[in-house]
C-alpha positions as a LaTeX table, in Angstrom:
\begin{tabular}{lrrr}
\hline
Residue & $x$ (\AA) & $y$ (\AA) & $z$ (\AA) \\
\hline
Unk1 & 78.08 & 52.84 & 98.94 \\
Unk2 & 76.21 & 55.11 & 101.40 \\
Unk3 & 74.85 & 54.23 & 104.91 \\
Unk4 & 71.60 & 52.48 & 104.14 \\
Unk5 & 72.55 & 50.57 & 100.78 \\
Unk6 & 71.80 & 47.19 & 99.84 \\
Unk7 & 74.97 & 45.17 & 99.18 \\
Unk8 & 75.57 & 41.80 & 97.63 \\
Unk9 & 78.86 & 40.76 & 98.93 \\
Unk10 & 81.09 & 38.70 & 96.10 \\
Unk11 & 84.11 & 37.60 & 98.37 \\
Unk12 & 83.79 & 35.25 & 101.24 \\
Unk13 & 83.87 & 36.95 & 104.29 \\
Unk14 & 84.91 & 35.64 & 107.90 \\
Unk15 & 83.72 & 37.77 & 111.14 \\
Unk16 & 83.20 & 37.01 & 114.81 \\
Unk17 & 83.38 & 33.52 & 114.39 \\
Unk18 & 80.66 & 33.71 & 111.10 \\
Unk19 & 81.29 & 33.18 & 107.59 \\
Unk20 & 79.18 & 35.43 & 104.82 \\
Unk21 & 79.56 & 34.07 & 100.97 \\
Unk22 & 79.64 & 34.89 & 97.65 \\
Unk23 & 76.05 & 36.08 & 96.85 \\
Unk24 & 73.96 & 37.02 & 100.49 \\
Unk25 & 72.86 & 40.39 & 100.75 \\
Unk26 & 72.54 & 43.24 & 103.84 \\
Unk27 & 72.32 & 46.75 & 104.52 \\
Unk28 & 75.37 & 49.09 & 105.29 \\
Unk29 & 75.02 & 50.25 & 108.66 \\
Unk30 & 78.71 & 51.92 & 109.34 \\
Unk31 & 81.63 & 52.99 & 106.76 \\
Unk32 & 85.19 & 53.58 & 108.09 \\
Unk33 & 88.59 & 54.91 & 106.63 \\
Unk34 & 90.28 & 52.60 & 104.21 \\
Unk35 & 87.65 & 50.72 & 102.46 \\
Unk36 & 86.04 & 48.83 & 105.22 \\
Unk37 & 82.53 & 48.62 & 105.94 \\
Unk38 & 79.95 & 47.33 & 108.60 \\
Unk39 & 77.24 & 45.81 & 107.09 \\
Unk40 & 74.14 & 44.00 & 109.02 \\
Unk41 & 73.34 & 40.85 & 106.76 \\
Unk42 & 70.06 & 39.28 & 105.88 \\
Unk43 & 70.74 & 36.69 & 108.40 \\
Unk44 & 70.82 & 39.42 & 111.05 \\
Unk45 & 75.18 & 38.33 & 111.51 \\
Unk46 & 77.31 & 41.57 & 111.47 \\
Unk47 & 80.08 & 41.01 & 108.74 \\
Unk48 & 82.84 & 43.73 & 107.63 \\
Unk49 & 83.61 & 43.63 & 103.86 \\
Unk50 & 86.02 & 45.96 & 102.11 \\
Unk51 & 84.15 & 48.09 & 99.07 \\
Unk52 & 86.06 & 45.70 & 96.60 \\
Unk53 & 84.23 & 42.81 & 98.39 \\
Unk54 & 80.90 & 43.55 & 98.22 \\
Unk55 & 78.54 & 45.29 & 94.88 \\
Unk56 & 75.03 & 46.53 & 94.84 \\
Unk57 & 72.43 & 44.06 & 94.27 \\
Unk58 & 71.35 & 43.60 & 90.92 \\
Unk59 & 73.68 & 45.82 & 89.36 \\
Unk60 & 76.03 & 44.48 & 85.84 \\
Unk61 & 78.73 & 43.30 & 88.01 \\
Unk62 & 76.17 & 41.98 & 90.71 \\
Unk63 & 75.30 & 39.78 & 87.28 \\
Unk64 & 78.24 & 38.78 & 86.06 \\
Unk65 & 79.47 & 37.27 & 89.46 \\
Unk66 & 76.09 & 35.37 & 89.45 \\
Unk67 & 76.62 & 33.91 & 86.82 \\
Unk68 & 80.35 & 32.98 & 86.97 \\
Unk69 & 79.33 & 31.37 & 90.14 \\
Unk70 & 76.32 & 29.25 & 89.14 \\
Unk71 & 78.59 & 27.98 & 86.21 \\
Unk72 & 81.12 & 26.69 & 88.73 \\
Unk73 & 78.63 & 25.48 & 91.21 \\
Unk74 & 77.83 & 23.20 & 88.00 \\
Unk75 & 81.00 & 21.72 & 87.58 \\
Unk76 & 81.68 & 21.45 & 90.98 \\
Unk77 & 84.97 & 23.60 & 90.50 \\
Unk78 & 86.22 & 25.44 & 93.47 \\
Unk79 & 86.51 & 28.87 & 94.02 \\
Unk80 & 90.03 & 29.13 & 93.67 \\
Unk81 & 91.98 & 27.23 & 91.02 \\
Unk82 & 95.55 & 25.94 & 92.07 \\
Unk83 & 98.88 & 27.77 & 91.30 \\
Unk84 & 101.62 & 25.08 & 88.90 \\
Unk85 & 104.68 & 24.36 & 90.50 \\
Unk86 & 107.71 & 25.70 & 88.33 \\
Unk87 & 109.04 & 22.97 & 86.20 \\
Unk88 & 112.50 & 24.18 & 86.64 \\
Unk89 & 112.59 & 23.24 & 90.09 \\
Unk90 & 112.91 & 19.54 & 90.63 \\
Unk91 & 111.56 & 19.36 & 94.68 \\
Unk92 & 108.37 & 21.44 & 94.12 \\
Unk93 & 108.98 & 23.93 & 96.17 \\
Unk94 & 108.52 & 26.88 & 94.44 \\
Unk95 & 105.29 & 27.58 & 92.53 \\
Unk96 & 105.26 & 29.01 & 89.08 \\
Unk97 & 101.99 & 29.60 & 88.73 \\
Unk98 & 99.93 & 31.82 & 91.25 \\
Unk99 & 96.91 & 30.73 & 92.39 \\
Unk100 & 93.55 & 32.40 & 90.62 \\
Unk101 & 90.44 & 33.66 & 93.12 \\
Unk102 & 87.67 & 32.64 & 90.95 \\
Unk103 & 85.04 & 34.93 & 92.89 \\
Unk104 & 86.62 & 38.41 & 91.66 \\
Unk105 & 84.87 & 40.43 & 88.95 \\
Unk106 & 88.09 & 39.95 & 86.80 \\
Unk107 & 87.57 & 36.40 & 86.57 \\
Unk108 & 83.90 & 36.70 & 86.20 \\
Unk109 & 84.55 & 39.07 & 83.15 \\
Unk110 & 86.88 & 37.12 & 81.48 \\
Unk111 & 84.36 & 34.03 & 82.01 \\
Unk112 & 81.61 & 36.05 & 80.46 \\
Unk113 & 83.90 & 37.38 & 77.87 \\
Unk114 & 84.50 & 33.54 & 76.58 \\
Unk115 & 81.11 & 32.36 & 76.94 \\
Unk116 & 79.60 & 34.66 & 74.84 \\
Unk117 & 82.30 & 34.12 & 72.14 \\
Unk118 & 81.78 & 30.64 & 71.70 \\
Unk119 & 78.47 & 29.97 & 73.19 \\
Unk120 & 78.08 & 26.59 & 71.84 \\
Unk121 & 81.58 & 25.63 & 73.80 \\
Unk122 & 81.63 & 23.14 & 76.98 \\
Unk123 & 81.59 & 25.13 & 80.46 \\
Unk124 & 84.90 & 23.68 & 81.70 \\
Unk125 & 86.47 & 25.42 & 78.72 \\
Unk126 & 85.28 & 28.59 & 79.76 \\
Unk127 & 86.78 & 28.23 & 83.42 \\
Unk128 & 90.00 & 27.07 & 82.24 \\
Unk129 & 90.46 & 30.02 & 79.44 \\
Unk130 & 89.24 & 32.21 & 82.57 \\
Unk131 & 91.97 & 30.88 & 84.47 \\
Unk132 & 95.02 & 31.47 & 82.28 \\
Unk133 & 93.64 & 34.78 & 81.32 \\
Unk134 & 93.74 & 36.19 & 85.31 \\
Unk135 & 96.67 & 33.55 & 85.83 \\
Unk136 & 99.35 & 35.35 & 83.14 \\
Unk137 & 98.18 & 38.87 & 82.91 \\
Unk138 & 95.79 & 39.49 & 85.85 \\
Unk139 & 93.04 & 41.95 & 85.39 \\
Unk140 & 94.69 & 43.92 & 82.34 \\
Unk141 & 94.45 & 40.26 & 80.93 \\
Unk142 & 90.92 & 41.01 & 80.22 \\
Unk143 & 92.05 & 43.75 & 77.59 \\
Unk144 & 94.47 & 41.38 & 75.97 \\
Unk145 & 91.70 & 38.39 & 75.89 \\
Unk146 & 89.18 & 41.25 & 74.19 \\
Unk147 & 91.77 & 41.75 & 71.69 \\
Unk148 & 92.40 & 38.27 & 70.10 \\
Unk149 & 88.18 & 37.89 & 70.07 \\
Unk150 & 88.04 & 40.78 & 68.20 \\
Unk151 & 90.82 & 38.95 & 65.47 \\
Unk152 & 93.82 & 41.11 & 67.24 \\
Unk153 & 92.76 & 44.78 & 65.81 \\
Unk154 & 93.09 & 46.48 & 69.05 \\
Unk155 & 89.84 & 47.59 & 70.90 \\
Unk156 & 88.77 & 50.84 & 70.68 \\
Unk157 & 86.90 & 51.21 & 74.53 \\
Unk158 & 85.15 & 54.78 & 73.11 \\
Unk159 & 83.00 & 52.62 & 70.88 \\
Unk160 & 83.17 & 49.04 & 72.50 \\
Unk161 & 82.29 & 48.15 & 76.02 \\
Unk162 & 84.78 & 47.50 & 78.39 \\
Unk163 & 84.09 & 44.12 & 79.71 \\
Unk164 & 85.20 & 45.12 & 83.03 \\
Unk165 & 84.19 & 48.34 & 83.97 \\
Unk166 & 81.23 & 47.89 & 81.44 \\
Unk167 & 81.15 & 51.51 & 80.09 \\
Unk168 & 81.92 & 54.12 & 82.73 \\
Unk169 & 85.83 & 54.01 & 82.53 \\
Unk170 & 86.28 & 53.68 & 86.49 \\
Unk171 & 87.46 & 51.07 & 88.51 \\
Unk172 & 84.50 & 48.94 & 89.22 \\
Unk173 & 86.03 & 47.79 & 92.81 \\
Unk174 & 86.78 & 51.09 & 93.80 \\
Unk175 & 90.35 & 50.76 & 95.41 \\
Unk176 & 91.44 & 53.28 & 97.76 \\
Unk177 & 94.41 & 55.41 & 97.54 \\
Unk178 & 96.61 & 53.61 & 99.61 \\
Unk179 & 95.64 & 50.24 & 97.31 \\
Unk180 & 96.10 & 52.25 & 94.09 \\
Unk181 & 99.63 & 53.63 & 96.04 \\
Unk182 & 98.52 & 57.41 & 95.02 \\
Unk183 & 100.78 & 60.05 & 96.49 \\
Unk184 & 99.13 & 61.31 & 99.62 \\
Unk185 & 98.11 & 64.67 & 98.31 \\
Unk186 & 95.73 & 62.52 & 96.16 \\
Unk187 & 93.61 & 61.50 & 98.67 \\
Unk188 & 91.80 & 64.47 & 99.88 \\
Unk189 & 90.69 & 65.92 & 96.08 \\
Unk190 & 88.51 & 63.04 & 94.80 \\
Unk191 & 90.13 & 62.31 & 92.18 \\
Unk192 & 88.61 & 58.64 & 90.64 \\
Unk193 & 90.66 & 55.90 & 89.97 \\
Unk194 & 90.13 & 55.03 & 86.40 \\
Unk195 & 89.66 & 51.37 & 85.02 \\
Unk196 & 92.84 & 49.40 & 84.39 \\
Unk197 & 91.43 & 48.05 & 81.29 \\
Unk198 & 90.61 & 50.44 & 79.13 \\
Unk199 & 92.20 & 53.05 & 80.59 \\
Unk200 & 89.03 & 55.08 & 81.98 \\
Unk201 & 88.19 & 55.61 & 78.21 \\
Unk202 & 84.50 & 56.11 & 78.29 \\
Unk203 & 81.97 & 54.39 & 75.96 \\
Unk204 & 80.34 & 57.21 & 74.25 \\
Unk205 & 79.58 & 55.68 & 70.35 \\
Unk206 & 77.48 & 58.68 & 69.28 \\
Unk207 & 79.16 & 61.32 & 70.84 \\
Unk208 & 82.41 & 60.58 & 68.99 \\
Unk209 & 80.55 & 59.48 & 65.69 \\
Unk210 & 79.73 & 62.30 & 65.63 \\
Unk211 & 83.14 & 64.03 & 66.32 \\
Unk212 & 84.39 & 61.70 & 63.71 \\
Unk213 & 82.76 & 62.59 & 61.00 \\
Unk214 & 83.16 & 66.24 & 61.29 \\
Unk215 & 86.78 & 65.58 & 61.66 \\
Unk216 & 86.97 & 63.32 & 58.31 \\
Unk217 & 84.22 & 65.84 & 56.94 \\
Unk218 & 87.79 & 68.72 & 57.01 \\
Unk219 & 89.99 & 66.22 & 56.13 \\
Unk220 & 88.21 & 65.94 & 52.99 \\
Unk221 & 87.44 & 69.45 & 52.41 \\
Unk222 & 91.30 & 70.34 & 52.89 \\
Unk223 & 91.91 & 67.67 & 50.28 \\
Unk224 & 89.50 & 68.70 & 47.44 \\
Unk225 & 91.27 & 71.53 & 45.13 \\
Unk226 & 89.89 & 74.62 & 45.37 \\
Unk227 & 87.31 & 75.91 & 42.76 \\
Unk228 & 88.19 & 78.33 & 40.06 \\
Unk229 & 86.56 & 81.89 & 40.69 \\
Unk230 & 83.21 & 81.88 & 38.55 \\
Unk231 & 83.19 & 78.52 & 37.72 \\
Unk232 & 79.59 & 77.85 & 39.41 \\
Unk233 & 78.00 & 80.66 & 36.88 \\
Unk234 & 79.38 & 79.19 & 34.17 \\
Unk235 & 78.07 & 75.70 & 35.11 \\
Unk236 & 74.89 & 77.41 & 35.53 \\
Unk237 & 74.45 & 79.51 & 32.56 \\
Unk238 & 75.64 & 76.21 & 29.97 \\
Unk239 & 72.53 & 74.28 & 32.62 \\
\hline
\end{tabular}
C-alpha cells in the first residue's frame, strides 16, 4: 500500500474515541515502521490499521471478506465464535478451545472453500466447518481442508489455486519481519514472506505443463530400446 491508495479495512478498528468496521473504505495518508498506517476514512475520522487489517478495494481478498461477512450478517452470527472450555477440567476455568476471529481472510477462505464444495448446503454449516478448520489448525488449516475436498490426494498449488493467497504464493496480509520473527539481517533485503499455505508455490498450469511433458517426453525416450543401425532403410526399401 502506497501513500494515496484506496483501502477497505477488514478488522474492526478503534481510534481516538471512533470505531471503523469491517468493510468502510479511505485513502492512506501516512505509513510508519512496523505495519501501521494512517488512513483518512470516507467518513472524514482518522483511523490507524496495521497492513494485515486493511486490503485494497475490490481486490480477491477484498471479495472474499465480503462475502464471508454478508453470510454472517444473515445468520446473525457474531464476528467471533467462542473458545470450548476443556472438558478435563471440572470448574471451567481453563479453555480448550481458542476463540476464532471470524473477520480474517483465513476464515473467509475456508468459508468460501466450503461453500463452493457443497453449494446446495445450509449457511450455518459453512460457518461452523469454518470454525473448526481456523479453530484446530489455524491458517495452514486451509491446506488440510483443500486436501480432504479434493478426496485426500494432496494438492498440487503449481496447478491448483491456493485458496488463500489465490495464486501469487505470498502472504496475502503481508506480515512484517518482526511478526514473521525473521532474523534481523532479513529486514533490510526485501525478501517476501511467502504464503503459509502452499508454501509460496506459484500457480503457473501452463508453464509447468509444459515442463512436464518434456520431462516425461525423456523419460520415455530413455526407456524405448535403441534402434538397430540400418533398420529405417530396410523398412523403407520392403515399403
Amino acid at each position: 500500500m502506497l501513500v494515496g491508495a484506496r483501502i477497505e479495512l477488514t478488522a474492526r478498528i478503534d481510534a481516538l474515541g471512533f470505531t471503523a468496521h469491517p468493510g468502510q473504505q479511505g485513502v492512506v495518508q501516512e505509513i510508519h515502521t512496523g505495519g501501521h498506517y494512517t488512513v483518512r476514512m470516507d467518513n472524514g475520522r482518522t483511523q490507524f490499521p496495521r497492513r494485515t487489517e486493511m486490503t485494497s478495494p475490490g481486490s480477491r481478498d477484498s471479495q472474499l471478506l465480503g462475502r464471508a461477512r454478508a453470510a454472517l450478517a444473515q445468520l446473525s452470527e457474531g464476528p467471533t465464535a467462542p473458545g470450548r472450555p476443556d472438558g478435563s477440567d471440572s470448574n471451567g476455568w481453563s479453555t480448550g478451545t481458542p476463540e476464532v476471529d471470524r473477520t480474517t481472510l483465513a476464515w473467509a477462505a475456508a468459508f468460501t472453500l466450503l461453500a463452493d464444495h457443497q453449494p446446495d448446503a445450509q449457511l450455518i454449516a459453512y460457518v461452523a466447518g469454518a470454525d473448526a478448520v481456523l479453530r484446530e489448525e489455524v491458517v495452514r488449516g486451509i491446506a488440510t481442508l483443500q486436501s480432504d475436498l479434493a478426496g485426500g490426494a494432496p494438492v498440487d498449488h503449481r496447478f491448483t489455486r491456493c485458496a488463500y493467497c489465490g495464486s501469487h504464493g505470498g502472504d496475502p496480509t503481508f506480515p512484517t519481519c518482526e511478526e514473521r520473527g525473521c532474523p534481523p539481517d532479513y529486514e533490510f533485503v526485501g525478501h517476501d514472506h511467502g504464503c503459509p499455505v502452499c508454501g509460496g508455490a506459484t500457480w503457473e498450469p501452463d508453464w509447468y505443463g509444459e515442463q512436464q511433458i518434456r520431462y516425461c517426453d525423456g523419460l520415455l525416450a530413455d526407456a524405448l530400446p535403441p534402434a538397430p543401425p540400418g533398420g529405417l532403410a530396410r523398412l523403407l526399401r520392403r515399403a
